[in-house]
Kinemage of the C-alpha trace (Angstrom):
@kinemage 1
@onewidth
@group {chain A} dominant
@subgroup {mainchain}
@vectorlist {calphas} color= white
{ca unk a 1} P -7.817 -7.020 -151.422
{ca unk a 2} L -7.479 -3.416 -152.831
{ca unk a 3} L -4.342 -2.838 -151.487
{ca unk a 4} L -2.705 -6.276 -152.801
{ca unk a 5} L -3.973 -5.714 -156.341
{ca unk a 6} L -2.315 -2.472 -156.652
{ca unk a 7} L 1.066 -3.960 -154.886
{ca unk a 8} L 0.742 -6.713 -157.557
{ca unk a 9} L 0.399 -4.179 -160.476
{ca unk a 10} L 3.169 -1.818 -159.385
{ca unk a 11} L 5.388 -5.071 -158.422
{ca unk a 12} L 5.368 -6.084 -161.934
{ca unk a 13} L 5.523 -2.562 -163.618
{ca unk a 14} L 8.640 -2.218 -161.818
{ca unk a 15} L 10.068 -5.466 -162.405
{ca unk a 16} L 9.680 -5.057 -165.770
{ca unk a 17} L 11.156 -1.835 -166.032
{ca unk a 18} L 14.265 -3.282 -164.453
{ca unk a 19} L 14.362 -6.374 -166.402
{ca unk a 20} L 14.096 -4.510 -169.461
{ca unk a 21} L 16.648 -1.694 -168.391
{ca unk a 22} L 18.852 -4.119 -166.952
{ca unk a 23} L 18.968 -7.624 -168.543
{ca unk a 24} L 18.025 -6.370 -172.070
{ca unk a 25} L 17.542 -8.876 -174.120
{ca unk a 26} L 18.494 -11.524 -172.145
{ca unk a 27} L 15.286 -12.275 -170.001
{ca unk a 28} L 13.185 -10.961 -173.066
{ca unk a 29} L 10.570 -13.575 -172.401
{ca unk a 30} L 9.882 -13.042 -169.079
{ca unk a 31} L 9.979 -9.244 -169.511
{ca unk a 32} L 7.183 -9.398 -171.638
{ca unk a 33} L 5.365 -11.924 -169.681
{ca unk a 34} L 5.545 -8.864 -166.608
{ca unk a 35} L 4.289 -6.716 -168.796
{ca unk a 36} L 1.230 -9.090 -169.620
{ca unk a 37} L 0.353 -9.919 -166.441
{ca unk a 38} L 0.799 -6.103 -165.344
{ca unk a 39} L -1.823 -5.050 -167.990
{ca unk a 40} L -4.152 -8.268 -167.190
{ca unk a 41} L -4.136 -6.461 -163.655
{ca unk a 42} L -5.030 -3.127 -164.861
{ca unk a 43} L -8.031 -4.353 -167.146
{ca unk a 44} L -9.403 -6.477 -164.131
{ca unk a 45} L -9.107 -3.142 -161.852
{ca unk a 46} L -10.991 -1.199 -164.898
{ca unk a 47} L -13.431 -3.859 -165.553
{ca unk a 48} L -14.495 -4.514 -161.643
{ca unk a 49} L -15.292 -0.551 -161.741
{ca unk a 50} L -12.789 -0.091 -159.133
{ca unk a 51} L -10.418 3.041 -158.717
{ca unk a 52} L -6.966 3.074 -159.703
């Protein structure tokens, strides 16, 4: 379950980073919603007490 969670987070860092380096403002929407979901990801990690 560790392992998944972190694949998750990175997965959508990096699709982000592409949508919003590629696309621009033309997927602007679900840029940000890859973004959300990447730090909803994080917070869960911190607030379980697990390592990054």
């Amino acid at each position: 379950m560790n392992g998944i969670i972190n694949l998750l987070i990175v997965l959508l860092i990096v699709g982000w980073l592409i949508g919003f380096i590629g696309f621009g403002a033309a997927v602007g929407g679900l840029i940000h919603i890859l973004l959300i979901l990447a730090v909803i990801g994080i917070l869960y990690r911190l607030a379980t007490g697990k390592r990054l």
